[in-house]
MILUMDO-517615 format. One line per field, with one value per residue (C-alpha): x, y, z; residue number from 0. Coordinates in steps of 0.2 Angstrom, whole numbers. Example, Ala and Ser with C-alpha at 12.3 -4.5 7.8 and 13.67 -1.06 7.14 Angstrom:
<pts>
xx	62_68
yy	-22_-5
zz	39_36
nr	0_1
</pts>
This chain:
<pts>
xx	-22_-16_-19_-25_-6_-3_8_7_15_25_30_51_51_37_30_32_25_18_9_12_19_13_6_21_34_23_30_47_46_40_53_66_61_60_76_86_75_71_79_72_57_41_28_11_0_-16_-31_-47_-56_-54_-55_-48_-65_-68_-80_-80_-99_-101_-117_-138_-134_-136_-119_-107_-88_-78_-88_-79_-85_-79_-85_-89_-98_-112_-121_-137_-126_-116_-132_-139_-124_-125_-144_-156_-169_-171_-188_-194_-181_-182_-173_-153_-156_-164_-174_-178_-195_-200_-196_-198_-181_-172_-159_-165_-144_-130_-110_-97_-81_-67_-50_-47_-54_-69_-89_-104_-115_-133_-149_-155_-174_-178_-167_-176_-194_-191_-186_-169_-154_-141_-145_-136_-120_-103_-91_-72_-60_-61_-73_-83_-100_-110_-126_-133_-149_-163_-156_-140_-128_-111_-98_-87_-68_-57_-40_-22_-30_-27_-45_-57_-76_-90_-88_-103_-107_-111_-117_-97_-89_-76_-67_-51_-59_-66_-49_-42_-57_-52_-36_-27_-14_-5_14_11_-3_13_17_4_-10_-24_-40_-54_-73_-85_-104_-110_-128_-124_-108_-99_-82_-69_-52_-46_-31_-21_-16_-35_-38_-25_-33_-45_-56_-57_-58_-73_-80_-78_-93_-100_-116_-121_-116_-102_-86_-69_-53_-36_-25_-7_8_9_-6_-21_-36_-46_-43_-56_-74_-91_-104_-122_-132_-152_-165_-160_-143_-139_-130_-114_-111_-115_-101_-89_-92_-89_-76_-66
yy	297_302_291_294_296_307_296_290_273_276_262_258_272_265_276_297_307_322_328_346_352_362_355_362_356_337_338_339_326_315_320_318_300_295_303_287_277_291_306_323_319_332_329_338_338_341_339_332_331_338_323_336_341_325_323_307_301_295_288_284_283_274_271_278_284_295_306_315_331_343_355_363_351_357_347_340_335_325_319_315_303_295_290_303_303_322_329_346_360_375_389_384_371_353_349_330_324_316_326_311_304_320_319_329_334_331_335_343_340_353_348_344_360_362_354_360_357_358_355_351_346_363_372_365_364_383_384_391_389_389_368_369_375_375_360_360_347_333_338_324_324_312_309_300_289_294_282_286_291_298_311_321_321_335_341_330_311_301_303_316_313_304_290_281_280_262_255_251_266_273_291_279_267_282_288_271_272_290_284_286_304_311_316_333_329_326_313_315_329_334_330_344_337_352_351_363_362_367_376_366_358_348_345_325_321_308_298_296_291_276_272_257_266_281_280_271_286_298_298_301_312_310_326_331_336_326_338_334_349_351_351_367_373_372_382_372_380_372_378_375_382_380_382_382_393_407_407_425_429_434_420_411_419_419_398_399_410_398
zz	-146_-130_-115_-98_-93_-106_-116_-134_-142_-156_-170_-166_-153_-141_-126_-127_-113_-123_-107_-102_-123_-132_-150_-156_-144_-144_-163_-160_-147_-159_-171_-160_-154_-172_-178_-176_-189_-201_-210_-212_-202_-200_-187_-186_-171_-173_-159_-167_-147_-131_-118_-103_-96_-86_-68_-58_-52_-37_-28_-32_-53_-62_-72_-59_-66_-75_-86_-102_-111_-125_-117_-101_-92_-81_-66_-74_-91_-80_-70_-85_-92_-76_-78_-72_-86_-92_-104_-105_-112_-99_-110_-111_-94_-97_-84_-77_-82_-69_-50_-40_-49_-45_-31_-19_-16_-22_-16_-26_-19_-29_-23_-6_4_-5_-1_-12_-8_-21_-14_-31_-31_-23_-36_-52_-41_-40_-58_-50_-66_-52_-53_-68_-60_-70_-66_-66_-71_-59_-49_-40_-39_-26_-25_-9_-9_2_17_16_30_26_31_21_23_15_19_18_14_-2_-9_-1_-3_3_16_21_38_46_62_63_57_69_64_62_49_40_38_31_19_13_8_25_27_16_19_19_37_46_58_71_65_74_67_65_65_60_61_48_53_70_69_81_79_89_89_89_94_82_98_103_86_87_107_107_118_116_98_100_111_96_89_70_64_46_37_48_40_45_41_40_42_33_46_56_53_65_58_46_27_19_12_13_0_-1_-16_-12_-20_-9_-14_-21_-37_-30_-22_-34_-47_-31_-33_-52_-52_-39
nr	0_1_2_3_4_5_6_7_8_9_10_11_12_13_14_15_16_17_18_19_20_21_22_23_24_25_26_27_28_29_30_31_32_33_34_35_36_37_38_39_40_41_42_43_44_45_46_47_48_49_50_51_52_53_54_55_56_57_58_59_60_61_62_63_64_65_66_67_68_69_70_71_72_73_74_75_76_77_78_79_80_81_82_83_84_85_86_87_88_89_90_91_92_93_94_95_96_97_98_99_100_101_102_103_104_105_106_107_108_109_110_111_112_113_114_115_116_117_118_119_120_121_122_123_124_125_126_127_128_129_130_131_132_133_134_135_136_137_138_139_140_141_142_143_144_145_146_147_148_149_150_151_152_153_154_155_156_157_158_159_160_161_162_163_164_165_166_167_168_169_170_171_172_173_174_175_176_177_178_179_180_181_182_183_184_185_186_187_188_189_190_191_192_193_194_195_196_197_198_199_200_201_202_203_204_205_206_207_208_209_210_211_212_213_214_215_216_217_218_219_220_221_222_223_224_225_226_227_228_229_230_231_232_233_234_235_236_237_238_239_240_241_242_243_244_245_246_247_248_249_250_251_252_253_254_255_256_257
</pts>
């Protein structure tokens, strides 16, 4: 079996990395590692399961983590695996039994440019099948309890997502939670902070951010978008879709097709 780091342990030979070959170049890998200890050696790979489709759940679940499919996971599966109870059978989409147990959103981060953002409870209320949207390899879901206050940062950090919000978040500290820059952010980036609800944005400096003060004047709404830009480049690159009930087919096969 193949492990997470796409190595496998071979008796005499010890670890292979066999991520990236093809079955047939993985064989002559093997072969070549055990040349020294046996003679006219022939290796067969085989693949008995797929373990490539895998989704990280984050949030209100129940069991929180990596999820793995065979297939081609969709939203409620992996909602499902993490604990929200499912009953009647609507066509091809399993619907939750009970609505009061449906989130009423969710966030799909794809990469680091992309939020989706599902408002799910009306989708399935309104018998919409777009609830039951398509995932891609690691894509990470969130989910947010009904309190919950949190922003979303995207762009050149270590781990983009979710970060909640508290009574003593600053922009810095949410930064330091996302993972801190990446090297490609450059030394001193400029730090854009977009409002999708209102469709304002703001420009922070990466000095303000490392002043006491005024760092502490930069304030944080819930649902506000924190991007870090790549060196040289200015204009936010990332994207922001919303899937709700009157979410038209086009844009939801542009979403898929992404």
């Amino acid at each position: 079996m193949i492990g997470p780091d796409g190595r496998i342990t071979l008796p005499l030979a010890g670890d292979l990395m066999l991520s990236g070959q093809t079955r047939g170049e993985a064989a002559k890998s093997i072969e070549s590692a055990l040349s020294s200890y046996y003679s006219n050696l022939s290796a067969q790979v085989s693949v008995t399961k797929y373990t490539a489709n895998r989704v990280l759940l984050l949030g209100a679940v129940a069991r929180p983590g990596m999820i793995t499919f065979d297939g081609t996971p969709t939203l409620l599966e992996a909602l499902s695996r993490g604990g929200m109870e499912t009953g009647t059978n609507n066509g091809s989409t399993t619907l939750p039994s009970k609505p009061a147990q449906i989130p009423e959103r969710c966030a799909i981060y794809r990469g680091q440019n992309q939020v989706v953002w599902v408002e799910l409870r009306a989708l399935i209320e309104s018998g919409n099948t777009l609830a039951d949207l398509r995932l891609r390899r690691d894509d990470v879901i969130y989910v947010p309890s009904m309190a919950e206050r949190f922003v979303s940062v995207l762009g050149e950090v270590g781990h983009p997502g979710a970060i909640p919000l508290t009574n003593n978040s600053t922009l810095a500290s949410v930064l330091a939670e996302a993972g801190g820059f990446t090297n490609k952010a450059g030394g001193k980036p400029h730090i854009q902070i977009v409002d999708p609800a209102k469709g304002t944005s703001r420009v922070i400096s990466f000095n303000d951010v490392l002043n006491p003060v005024k760092s502490l004047e930069i304030t944080l709404r819930p649902g506000e978008i924190i991007y870090v830009p790549m060196s040289g480049f200015n204009k936010a690159a990332y994207v922001v879709e919303k899937l709700n009930p009157m979410t038209s087919v086009a844009t939801m096969a542009m979403l898929v097709a992404y």
